[in-house]
N, CA, C and O atoms as a DFTB+ gen file, in Angstrom:
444 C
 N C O
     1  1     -14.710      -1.659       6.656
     2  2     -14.639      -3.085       6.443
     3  2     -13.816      -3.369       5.191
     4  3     -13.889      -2.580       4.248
     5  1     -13.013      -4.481       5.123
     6  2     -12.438      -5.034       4.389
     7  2     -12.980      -5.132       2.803
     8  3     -12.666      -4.504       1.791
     9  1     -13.589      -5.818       2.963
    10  2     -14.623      -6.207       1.272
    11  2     -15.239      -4.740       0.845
    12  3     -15.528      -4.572      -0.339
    13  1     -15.406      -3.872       1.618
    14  2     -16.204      -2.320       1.645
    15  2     -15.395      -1.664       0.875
    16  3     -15.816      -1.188      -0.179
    17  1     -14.067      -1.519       1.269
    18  2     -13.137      -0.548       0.851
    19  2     -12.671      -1.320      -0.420
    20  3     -12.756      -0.453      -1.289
    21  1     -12.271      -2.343      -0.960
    22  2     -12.319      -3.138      -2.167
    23  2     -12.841      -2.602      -2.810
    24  3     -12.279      -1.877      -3.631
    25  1     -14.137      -2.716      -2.728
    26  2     -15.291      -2.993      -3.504
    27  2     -14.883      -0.925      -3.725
    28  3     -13.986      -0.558      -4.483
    29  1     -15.367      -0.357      -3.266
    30  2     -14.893       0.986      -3.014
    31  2     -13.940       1.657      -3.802
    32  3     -14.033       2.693      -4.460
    33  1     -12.597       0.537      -3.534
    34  2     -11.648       1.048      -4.869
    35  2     -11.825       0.398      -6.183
    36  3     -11.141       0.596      -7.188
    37  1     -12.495      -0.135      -6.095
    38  2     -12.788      -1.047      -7.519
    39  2     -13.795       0.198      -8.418
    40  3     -13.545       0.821      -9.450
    41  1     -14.504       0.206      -7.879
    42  2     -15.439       1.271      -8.487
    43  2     -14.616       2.328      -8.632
    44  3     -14.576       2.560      -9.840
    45  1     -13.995       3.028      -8.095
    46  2     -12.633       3.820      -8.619
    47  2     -12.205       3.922      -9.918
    48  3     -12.305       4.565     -10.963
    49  1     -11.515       2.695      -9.196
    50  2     -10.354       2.215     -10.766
    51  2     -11.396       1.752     -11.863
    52  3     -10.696       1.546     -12.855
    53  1     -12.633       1.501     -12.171
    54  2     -13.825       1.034     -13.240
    55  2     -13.981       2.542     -13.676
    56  3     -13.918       2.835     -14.870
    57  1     -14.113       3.164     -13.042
    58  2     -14.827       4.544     -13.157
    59  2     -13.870       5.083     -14.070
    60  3     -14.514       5.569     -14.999
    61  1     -12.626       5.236     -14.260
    62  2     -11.050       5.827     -14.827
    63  2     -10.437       6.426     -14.095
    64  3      -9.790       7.285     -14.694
    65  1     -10.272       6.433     -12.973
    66  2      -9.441       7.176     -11.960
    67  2      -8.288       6.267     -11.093
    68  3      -8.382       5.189     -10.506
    69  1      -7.380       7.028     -11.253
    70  2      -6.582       6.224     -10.476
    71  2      -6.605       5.784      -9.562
    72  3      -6.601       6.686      -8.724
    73  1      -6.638       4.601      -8.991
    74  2      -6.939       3.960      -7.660
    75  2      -5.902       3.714      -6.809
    76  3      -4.992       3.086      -7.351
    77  1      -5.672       4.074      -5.320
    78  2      -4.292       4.140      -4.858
    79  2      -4.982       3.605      -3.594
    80  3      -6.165       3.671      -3.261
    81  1      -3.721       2.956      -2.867
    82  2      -4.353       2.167      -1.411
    83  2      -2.197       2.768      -0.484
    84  3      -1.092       3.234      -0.761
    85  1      -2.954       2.286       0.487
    86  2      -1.786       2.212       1.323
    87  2      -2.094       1.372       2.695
    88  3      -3.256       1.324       3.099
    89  1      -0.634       0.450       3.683
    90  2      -0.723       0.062       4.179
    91  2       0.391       0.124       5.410
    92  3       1.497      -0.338       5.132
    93  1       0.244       0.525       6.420
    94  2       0.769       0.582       7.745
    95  2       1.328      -0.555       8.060
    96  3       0.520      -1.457       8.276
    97  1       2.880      -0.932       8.200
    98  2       2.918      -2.142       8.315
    99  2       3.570      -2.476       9.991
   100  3       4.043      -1.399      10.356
   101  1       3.728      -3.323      10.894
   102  2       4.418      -3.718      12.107
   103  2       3.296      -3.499      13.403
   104  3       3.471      -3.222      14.589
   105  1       1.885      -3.797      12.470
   106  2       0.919      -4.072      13.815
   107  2       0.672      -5.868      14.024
   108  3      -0.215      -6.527      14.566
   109  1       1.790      -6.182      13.382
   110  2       1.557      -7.980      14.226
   111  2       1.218      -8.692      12.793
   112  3       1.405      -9.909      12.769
   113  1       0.746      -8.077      11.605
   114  2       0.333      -8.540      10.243
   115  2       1.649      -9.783       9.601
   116  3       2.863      -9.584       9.563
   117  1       1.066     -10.756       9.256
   118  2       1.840     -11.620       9.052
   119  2       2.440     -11.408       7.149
   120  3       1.891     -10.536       6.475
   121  1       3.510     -12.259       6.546
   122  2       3.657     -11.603       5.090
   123  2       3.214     -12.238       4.298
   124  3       3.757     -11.991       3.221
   125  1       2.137     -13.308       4.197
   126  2       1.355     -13.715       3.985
   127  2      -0.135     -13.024       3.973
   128  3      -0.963     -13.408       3.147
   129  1      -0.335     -12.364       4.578
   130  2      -1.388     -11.388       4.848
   131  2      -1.145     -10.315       3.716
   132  3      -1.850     -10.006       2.756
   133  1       0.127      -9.831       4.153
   134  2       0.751      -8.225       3.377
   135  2       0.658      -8.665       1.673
   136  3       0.300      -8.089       0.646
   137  1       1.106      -9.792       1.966
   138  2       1.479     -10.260       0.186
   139  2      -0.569     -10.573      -0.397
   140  3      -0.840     -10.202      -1.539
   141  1      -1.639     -11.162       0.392
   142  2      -2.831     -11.500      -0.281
   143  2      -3.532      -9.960      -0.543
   144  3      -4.214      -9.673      -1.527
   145  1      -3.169      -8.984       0.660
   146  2      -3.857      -7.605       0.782
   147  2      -3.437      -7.188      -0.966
   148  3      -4.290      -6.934      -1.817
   149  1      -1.740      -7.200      -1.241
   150  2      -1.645      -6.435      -2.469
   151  2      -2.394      -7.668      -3.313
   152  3      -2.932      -7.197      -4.315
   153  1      -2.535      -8.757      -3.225
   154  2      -3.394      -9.273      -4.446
   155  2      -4.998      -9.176      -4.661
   156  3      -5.662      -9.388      -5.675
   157  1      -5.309      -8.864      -3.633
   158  2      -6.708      -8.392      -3.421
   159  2      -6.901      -6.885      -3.755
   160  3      -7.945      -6.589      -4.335
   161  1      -5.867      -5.739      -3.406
   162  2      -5.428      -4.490      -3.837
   163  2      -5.594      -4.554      -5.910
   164  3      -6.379      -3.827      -6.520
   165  1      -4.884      -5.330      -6.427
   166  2      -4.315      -5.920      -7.776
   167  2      -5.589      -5.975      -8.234
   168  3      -6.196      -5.347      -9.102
   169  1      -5.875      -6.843      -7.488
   170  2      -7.472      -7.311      -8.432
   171  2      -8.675      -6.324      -8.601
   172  3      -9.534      -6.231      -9.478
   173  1      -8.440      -5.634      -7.476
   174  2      -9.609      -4.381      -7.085
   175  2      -9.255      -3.393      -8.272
   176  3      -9.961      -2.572      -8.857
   177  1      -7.746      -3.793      -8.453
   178  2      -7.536      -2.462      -9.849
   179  2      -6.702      -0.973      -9.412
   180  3      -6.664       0.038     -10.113
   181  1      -6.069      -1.151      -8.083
   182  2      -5.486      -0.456      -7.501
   183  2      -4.148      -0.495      -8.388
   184  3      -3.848      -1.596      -8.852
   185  1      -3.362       0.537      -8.652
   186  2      -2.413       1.036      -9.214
   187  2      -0.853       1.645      -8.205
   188  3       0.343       1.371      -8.298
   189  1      -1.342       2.206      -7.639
   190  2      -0.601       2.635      -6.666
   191  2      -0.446       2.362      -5.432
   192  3      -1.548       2.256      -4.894
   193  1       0.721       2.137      -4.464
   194  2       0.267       1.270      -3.561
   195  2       1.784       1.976      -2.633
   196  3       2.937       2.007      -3.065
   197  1       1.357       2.404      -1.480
   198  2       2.444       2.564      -0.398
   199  2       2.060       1.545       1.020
   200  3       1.118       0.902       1.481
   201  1       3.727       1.958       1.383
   202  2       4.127       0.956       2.620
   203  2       5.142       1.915       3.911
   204  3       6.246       2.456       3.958
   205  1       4.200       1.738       4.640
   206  2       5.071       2.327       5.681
   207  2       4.938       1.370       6.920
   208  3       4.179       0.434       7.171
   209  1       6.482       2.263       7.927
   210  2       6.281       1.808       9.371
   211  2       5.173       2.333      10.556
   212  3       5.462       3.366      11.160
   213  1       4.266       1.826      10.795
   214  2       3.122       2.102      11.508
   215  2       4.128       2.790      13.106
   216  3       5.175       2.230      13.430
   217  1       3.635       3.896      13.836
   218  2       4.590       4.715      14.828
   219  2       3.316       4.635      15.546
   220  3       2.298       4.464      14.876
   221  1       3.227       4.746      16.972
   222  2       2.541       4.856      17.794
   223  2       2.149       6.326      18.104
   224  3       2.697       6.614      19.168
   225  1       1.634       7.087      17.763
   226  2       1.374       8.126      18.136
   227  2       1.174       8.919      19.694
   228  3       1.414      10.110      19.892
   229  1       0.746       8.078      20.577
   230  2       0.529       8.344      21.361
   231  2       0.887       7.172      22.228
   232  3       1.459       6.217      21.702
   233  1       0.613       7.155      23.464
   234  2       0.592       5.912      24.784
   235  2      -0.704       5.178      24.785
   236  3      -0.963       4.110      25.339
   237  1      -1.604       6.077      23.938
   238  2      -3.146       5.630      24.350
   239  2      -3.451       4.787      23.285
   240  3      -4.375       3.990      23.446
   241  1      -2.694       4.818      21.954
   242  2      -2.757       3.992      20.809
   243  2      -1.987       2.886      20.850
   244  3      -1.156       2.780      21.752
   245  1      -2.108       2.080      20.071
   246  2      -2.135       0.450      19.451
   247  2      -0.530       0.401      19.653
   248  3      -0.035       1.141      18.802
   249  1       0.469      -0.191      20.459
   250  2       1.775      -0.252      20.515
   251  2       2.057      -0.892      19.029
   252  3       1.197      -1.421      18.325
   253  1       3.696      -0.704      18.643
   254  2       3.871      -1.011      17.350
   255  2       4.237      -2.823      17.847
   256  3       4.626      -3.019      18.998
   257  1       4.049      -4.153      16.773
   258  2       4.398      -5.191      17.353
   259  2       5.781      -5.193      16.757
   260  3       6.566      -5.964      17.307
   261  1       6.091      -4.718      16.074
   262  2       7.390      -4.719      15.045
   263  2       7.612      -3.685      14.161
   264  3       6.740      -3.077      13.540
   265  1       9.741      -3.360      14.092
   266  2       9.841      -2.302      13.483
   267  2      10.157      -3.040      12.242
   268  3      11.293      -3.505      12.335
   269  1       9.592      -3.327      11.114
   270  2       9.799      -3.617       9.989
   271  2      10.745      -3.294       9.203
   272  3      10.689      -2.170       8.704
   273  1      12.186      -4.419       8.778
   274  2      13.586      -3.612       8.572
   275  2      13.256      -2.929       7.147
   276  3      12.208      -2.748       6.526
   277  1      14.417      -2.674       6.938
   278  2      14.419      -1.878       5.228
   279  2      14.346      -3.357       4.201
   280  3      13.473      -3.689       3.399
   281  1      15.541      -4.009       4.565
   282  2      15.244      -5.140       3.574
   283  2      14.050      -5.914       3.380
   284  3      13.782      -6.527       2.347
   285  1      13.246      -5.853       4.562
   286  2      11.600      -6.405       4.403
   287  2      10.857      -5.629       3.538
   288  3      10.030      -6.181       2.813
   289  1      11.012      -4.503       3.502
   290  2      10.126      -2.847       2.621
   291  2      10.375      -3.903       1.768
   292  3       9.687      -4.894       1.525
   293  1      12.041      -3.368       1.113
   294  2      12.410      -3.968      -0.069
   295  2      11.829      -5.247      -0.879
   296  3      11.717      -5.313      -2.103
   297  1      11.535      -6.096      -0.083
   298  2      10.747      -7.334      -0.497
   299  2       9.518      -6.885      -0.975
   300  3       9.087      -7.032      -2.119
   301  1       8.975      -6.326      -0.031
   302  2       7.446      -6.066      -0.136
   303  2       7.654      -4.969      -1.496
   304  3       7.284      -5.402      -2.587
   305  1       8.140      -3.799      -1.445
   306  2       8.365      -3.252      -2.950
   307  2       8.347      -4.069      -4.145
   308  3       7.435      -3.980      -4.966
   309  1       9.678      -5.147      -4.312
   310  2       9.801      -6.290      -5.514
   311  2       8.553      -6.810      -5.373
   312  3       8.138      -6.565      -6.506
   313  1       7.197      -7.615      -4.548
   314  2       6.485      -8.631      -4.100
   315  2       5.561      -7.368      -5.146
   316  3       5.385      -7.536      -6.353
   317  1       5.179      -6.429      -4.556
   318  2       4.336      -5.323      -5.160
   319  2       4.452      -5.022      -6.794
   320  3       3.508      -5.107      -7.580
   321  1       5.668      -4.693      -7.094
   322  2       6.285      -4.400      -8.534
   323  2       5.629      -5.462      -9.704
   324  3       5.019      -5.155     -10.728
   325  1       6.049      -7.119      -9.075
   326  2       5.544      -8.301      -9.929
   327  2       4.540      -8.142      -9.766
   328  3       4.070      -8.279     -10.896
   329  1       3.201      -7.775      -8.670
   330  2       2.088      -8.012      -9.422
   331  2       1.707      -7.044     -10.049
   332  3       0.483      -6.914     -10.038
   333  1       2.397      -6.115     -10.738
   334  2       1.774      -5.199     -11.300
   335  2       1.306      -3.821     -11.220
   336  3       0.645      -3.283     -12.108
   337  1       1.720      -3.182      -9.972
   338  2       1.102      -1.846      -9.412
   339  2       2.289      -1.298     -10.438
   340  3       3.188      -1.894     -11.033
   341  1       1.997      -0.262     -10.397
   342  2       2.557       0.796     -11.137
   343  2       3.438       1.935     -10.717
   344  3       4.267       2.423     -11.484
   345  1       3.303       2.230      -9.846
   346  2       4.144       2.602      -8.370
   347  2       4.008       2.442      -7.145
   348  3       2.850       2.556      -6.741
   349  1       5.006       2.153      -6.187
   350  2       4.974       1.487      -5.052
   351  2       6.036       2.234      -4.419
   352  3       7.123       2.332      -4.989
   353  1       5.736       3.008      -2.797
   354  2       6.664       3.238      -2.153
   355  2       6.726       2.604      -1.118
   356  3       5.700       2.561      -0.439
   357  1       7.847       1.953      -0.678
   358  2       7.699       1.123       0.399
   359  2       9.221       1.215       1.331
   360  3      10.200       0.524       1.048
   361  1       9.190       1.986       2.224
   362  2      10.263       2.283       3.304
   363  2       9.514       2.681       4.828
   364  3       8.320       2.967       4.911
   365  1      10.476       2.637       6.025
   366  2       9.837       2.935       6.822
   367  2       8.946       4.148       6.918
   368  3       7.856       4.020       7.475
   369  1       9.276       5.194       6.476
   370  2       9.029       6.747       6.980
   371  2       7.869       6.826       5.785
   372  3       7.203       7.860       5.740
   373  1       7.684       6.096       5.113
   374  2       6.639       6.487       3.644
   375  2       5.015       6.915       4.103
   376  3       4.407       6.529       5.101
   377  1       4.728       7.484       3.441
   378  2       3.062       7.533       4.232
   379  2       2.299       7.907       2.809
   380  3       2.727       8.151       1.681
   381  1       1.233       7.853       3.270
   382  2      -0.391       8.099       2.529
   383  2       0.408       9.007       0.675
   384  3       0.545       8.508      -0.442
   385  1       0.640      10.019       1.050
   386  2       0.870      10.831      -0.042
   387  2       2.305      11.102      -0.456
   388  3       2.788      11.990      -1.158
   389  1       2.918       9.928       0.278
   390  2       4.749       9.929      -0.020
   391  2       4.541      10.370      -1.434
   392  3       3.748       9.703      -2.099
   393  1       5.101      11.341      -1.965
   394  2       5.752      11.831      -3.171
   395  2       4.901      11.271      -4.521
   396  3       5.205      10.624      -5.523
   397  1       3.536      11.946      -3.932
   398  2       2.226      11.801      -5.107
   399  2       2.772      12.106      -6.376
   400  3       2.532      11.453      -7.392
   401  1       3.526      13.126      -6.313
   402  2       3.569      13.845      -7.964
   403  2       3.781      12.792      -8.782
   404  3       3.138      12.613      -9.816
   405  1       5.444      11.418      -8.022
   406  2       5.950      10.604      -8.789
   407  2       4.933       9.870      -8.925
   408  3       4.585       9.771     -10.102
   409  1       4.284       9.287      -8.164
   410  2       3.247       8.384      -8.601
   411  2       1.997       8.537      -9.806
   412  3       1.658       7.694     -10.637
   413  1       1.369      10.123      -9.549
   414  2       0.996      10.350     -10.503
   415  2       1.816      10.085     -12.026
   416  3       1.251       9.481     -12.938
   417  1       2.802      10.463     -12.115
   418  2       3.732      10.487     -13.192
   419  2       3.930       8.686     -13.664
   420  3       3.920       8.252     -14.816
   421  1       4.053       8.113     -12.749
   422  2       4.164       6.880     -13.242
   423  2       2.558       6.223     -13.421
   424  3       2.497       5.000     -13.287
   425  1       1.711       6.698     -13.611
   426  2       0.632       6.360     -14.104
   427  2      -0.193       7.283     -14.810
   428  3      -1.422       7.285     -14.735
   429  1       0.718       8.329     -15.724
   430  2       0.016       9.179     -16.731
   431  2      -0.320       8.840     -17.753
   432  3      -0.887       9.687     -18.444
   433  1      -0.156       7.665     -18.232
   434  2      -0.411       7.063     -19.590
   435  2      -1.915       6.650     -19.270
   436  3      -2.489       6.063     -20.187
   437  1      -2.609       6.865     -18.142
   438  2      -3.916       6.485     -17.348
   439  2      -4.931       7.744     -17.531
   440  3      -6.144       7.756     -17.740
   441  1      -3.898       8.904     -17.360
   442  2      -4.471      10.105     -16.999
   443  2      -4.960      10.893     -18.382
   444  3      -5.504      11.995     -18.305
């Protein structure tokens, strides 16, 4: 649940640990949605934050509603940056642990 996993990373990021989220994007999510998730992400105290293109894995899974271009990432990267995360990867192919080390690194002054 929504408020679960918040609440979840909040206690995280309270605790001193870096708090990192990520989000699958082109299941029909509007950018209005994408843009309140990172402010609700922000507030929870989340630091790190990726963006990828959601792929259908299979026939039996959730079809994609949209391939989300690069210049949209790009937005959503800048949209992410201003509120504050600390690193943000946001391209199609990015996933869960896109290139942890950098992220760690851009939030060692934490560590």
């Amino acid at each position: 649940k929504y408020r679960t996993s918040l609440a979840t990373l909040e206690h995280i990021a309270r605790s001193g640990a870096i708090a990192k989220s990520g989000m699958m994007l082109g299941l029909g999510e509007t950018e209005r949605e994408v843009l309140t998730a990172m402010d609700d992400l922000r507030g929870a105290g989340v630091e790190i934050l990726t963006l990828g293109q959601y792929l259908r894995p299979t026939a039996k899974h959730f079809p994609v509603a949209e391939y989300v271009t690069p210049e949209r990432f790009e937005m959503y990267k800048a949209a992410a940056t201003e509120r504050g995360f600390k690193y943000v990867a946001s391209a199609p192919l990015v996933r869960s642990s896109y290139l942890a080390d950098r992220a760690l690194e851009a939030c060692a002054t934490k560590i």
